[in-house]
N, C-alpha and C positions, 0 to 999 in steps of 0.2 A: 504494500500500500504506500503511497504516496502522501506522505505526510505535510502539508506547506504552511504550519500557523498565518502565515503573514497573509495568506489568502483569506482566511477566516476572519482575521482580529479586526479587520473595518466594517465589518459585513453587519450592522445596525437593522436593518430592515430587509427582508425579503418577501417580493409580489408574488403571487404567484395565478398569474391567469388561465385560466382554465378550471373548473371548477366538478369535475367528474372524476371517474377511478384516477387516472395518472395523477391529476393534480393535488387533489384529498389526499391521497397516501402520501405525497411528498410535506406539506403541513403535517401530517402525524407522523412521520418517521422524522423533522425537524426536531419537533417538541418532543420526541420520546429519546433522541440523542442530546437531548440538552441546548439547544440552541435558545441563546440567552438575550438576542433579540427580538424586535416585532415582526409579526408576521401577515400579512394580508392576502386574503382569499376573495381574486374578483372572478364572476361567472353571475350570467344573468339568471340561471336558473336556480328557482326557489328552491329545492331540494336540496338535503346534503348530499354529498356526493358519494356515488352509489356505479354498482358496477353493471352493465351491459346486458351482456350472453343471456340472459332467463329472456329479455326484451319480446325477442322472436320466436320464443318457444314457451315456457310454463307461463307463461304471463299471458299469452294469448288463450289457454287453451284451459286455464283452470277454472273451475265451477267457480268459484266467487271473486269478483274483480279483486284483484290487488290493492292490498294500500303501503304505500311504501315506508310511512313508519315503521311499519309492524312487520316489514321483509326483511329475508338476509341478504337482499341484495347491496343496500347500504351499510358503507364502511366502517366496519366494528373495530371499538366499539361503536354502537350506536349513541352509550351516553359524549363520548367525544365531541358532538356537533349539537351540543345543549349548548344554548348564548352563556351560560353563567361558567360551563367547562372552559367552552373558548375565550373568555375575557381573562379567566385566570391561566391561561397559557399565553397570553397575551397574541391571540391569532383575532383578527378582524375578519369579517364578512362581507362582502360587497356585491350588494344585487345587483348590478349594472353590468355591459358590454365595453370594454374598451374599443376606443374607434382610431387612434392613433400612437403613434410614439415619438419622442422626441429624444432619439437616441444621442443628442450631444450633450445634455443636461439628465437626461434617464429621469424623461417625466412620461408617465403615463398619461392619454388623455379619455377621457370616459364620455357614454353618451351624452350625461345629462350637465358636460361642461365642465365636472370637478378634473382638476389634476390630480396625480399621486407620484410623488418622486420615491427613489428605492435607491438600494445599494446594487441589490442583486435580481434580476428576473427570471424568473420560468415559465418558459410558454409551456401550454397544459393543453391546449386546445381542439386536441383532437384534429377530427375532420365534419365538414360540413357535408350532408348528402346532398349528393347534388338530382337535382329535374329534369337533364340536357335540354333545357328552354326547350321541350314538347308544349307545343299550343295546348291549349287546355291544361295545362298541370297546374293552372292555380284553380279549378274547380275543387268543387266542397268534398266531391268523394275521389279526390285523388289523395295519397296520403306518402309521407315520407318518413322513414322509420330511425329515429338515434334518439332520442329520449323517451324517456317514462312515460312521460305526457302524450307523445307520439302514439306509443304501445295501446296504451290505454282508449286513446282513440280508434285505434284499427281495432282492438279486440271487440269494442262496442259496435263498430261498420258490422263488421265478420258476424256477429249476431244478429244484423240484419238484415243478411246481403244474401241472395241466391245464387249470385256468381262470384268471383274473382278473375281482374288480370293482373299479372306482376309482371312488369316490365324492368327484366334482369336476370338472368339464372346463373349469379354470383349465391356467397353463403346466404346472404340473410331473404332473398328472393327464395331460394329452394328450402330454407327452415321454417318461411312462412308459408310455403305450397305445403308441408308436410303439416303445418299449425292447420292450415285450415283444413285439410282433409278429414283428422283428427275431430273438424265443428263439423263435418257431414257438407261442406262449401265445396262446390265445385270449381276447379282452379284452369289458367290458363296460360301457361308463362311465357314470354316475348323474349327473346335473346338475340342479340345482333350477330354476337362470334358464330363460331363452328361447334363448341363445346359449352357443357354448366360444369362449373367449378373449375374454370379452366387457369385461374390462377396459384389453384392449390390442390391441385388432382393432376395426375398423369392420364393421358390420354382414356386408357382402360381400365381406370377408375372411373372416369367420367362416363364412358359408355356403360358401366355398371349403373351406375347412381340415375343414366335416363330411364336406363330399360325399367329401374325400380320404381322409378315414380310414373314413368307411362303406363304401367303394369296396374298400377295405383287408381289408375284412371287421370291422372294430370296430362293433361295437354300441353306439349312442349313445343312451341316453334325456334326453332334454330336458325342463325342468316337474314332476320327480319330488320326491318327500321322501326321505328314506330314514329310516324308523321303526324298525327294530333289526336286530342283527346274530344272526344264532342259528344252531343246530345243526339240518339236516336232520330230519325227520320221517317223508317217504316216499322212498321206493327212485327216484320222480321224479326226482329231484335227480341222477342219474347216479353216486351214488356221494362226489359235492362233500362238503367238510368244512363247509363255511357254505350258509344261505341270508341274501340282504339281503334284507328286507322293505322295499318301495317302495309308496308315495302320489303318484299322480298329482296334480297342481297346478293342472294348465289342461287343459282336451279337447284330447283330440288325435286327429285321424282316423284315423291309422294303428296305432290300439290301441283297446283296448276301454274304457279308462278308470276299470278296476276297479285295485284293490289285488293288488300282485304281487309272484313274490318271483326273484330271480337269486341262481340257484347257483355259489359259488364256493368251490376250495381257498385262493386269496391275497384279502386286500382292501387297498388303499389308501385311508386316508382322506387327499385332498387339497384343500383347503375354504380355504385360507389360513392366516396368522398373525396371531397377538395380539401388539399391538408395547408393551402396557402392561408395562414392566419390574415385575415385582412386589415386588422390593425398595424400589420407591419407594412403594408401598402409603402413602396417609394425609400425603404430604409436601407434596402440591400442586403437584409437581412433572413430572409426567406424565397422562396420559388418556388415553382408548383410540384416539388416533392416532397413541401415543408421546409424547417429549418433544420440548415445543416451545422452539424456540431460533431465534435472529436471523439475519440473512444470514452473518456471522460463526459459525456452528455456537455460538451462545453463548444459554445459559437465559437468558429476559428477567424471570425469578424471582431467581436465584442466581446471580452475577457468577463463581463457581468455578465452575459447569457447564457441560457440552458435553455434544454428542451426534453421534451418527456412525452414518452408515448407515443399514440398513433403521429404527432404531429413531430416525431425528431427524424432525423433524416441521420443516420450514423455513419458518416464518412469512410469508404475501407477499398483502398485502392484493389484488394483482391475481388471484391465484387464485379461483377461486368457492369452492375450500372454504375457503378463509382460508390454506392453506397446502399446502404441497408434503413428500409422503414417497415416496421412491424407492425401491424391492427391486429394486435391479441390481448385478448387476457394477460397472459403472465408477462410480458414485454411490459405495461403497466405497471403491474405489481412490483416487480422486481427494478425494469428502470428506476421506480422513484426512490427505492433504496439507496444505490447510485448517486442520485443526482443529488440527495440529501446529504449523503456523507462527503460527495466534491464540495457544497455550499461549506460544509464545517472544515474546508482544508485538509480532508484525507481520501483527496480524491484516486481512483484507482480505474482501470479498464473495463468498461462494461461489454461485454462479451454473453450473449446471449441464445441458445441454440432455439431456432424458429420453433413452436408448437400452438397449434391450436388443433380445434376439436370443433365437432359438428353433430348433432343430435337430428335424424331424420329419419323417418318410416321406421321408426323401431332400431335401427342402427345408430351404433356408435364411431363412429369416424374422425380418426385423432391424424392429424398429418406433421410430423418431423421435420426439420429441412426444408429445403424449397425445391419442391419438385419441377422438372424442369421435360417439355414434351422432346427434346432431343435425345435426351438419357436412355441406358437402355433400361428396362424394367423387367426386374425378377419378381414372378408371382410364386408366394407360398401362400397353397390353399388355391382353389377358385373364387372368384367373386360370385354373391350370391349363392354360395352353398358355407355355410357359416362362417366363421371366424378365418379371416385372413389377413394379407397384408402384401404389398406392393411396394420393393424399394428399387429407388434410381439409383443406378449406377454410372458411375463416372470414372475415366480412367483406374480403371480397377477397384474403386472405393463406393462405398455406400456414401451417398450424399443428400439423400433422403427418403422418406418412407411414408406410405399410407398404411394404418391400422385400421381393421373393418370387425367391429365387435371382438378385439382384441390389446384390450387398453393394458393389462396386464404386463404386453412388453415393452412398449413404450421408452422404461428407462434402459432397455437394453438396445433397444433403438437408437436414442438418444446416444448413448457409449458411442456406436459404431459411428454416428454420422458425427460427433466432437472429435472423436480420436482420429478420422481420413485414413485409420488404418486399410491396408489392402487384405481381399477377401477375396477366397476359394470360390468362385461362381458357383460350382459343381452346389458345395456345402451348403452355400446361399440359397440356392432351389430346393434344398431338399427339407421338407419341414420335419423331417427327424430330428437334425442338428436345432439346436436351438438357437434364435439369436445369443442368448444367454451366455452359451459354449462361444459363438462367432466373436461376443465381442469381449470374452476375456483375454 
């Protein structure tokens, strides 16, 4: 570890914008390391800050709406984010949006006009989901999914809706096809690429997880555009509050390859996030991969900056893209660790091996690594006939994996794709050998 007091001992007040999982944990891992300054927590959203993943799955699908005091999805403790806890760690709350910065004085500027100067910043920010400016997506039953508040709306839509379209068959598009089939909703999902899950699936994972959900009855279009959202026109429509107007992308045999339209009462647009904070607008300081910062979570711009979670961009010349951005679970959790102990001068390399997980159709699917559609891929087990798994291989080494109701190996997964050790293909295919055995 990298010990630097002189890095610490000015450090008077720390912002900390963003105000979800990454941000919240970095305020509580402050205060719980002893950080002997103030600390201020801006995000316009009323809730304490609270974690994700349940969003698009138990929260949609549970017999009694959620209320988020009384969840564990909110970062425990829950007594932590009581006003009278936070005044006596001297952590401030701040319901407003920041809309600028004044990086030569390191003033924050807020909506409603206040400033706030700091010592040190952490952007928290996540990413915004984005609508790709589709006509009609500011209609009432189009809905966009990353907060609470969001969930809690679609779960109420899905209650009263006969159809669904989602436009996207990324994670949280195909966990809300698996939510709503789960309400008895009949689903319809829009996808532009060639593949669903096509950023963290290998190709024949992704052909597994369509055939499961078309199996399901989900209706998948592949190769499509979606050119606007509008209001029915003929009595066709069944009565639907929307049609989506779709463009075909690429021929496909099993349709005619004309311009079409699917009728729905709910739509989700599920496309991704923008992780360009826009408060940093004009600073230099950010780009549409987010902000980039060192192995340290530290701006290699602004010696006061950090970044955390979905919205850091982790600098690493070995990458192909030049650098590393995570939207997980544990990337949160564990960055803000990190970036709490860099703020107190014992800053160290944060090194983090890719993982997240996906709950659908009764499957568990955990992905390792960053799988990659050129790799070649070793199947132990078939898809769709229980428990397997799928790793990428690269010059001789496992460099990532899909587990399919198979969570139990995970850490030994995890070994193989930290360690780049090289690996007996033969040994690799055969599910007698265990990863277990491979990666001691």
């Amino acid at each position: 570890m990298n010990h630097d007091p002189s890095q610490a001992d000015d450090v008077k007040h720390v912002v900390v914008v963003g105000s979800g999982h990454a941000g919240g944990r970095v305020v509580q891992h402050l205060v719980a390391l002893g950080f002997a300054g103030r600390i201020t927590l801006i995000g316009d959203e009323r809730h304490p800050p609270y974690e994700r993943p349940a969003l698009s799955k138990e929260w949609l699908t549970s017999d009694t709406e959620p209320a988020l005091a009384a969840s564990p999805v909110v970062l425990g403790p829950a007594a932590f984010w009581e006003p009278s806890a936070l005044r006596d760690a001297r952590v401030e709350r701040v319901y407003e949006r920041a809309v600028a910065l004044d990086a030569t004085q390191r003033v924050l500027k807020l909506a409603s006009g206040a400033q706030v100067s700091f010592d040190r910043l952490v952007v928290a920010t996540g990413g915004a989901p984005r609508d790709g400016a589709i006509p009609g997506a500011e209609r009432p039953g189009v809905h966009l999914l990353r907060t609470v508040d969001d969930s809690l709306a679609l779960r109420r839509a899905l209650r009263e809706s006969r159809s669904l379209a989602i436009v996207g068959a990324g994670v949280i598009g195909m966990e809300v096809a698996s939510s709503a089939l789960e309400l008895g909703v009949p689903v319809t999902v829009l996808e532009a690429g060639e593949r669903v899950l096509a950023r963290c699936l290998p190709p024949v994972m992704s052909e597994w997880l369509l055939r499961e959900h078309r199996a399901r009855g989900v209706r998948v279009e592949l190769g499509v555009a979606v050119e606007a959202i509008g209001e029915p026109q003929e009595k066709s429509s069944g009565g639907a509050r929307y049609v989506v107007r779709c463009q075909p992308l690429v021929a496909d045999p099993t349709r005619s390859n004309e311009v079409f339209e699917v009728a729905a009462d709910t739509i989700l647009i599920a496309i991704g996030v923008d992780c360009a904070p826009a408060f940093l607008a004009g600073t230099g300081l950010a780009g549409r991969h987010g902000v980039d910062v060192d192995e340290t979570c530290r701006s290699p711009h602004a010696p006061w900056l950090y970044a955390v979670g979905d919205v850091a961009h982790v600098l690493d010349r070995a990458c192909e893209r030049g650098g590393l951005r995570q939207e997980t679970w544990r990337n949160a959790e564990n960055q803000s660790l990190a970036v709490a102990q860099a703020l107190l001068g014992r800053a160290q390399p944060y090194r983090e091996t890719p993982w997240m997980w996906t709950d659908q159709l009764g499957n568990n699917i955990q992905v390792v690594g960053q799988p990659d559609s050129r790799d070649e891929v070793v199947l132990r087990g078939e898809p769709g006939a229980g428990a397997c798994a799928a790793l990428s291989v690269r010059d001789g080494r496992v460099v990532a994996g899909v587990l399919v109701n198979a969570g139990r190996e995970r850490r030994f997964l995890e070994k193989l794709v930290a360690s780049a050790m090289p690996v007996d293909l033969a040994r690799l295919a055969d599910p007698r050998t265990s990863l277990k055995e491979l990666a001691a």
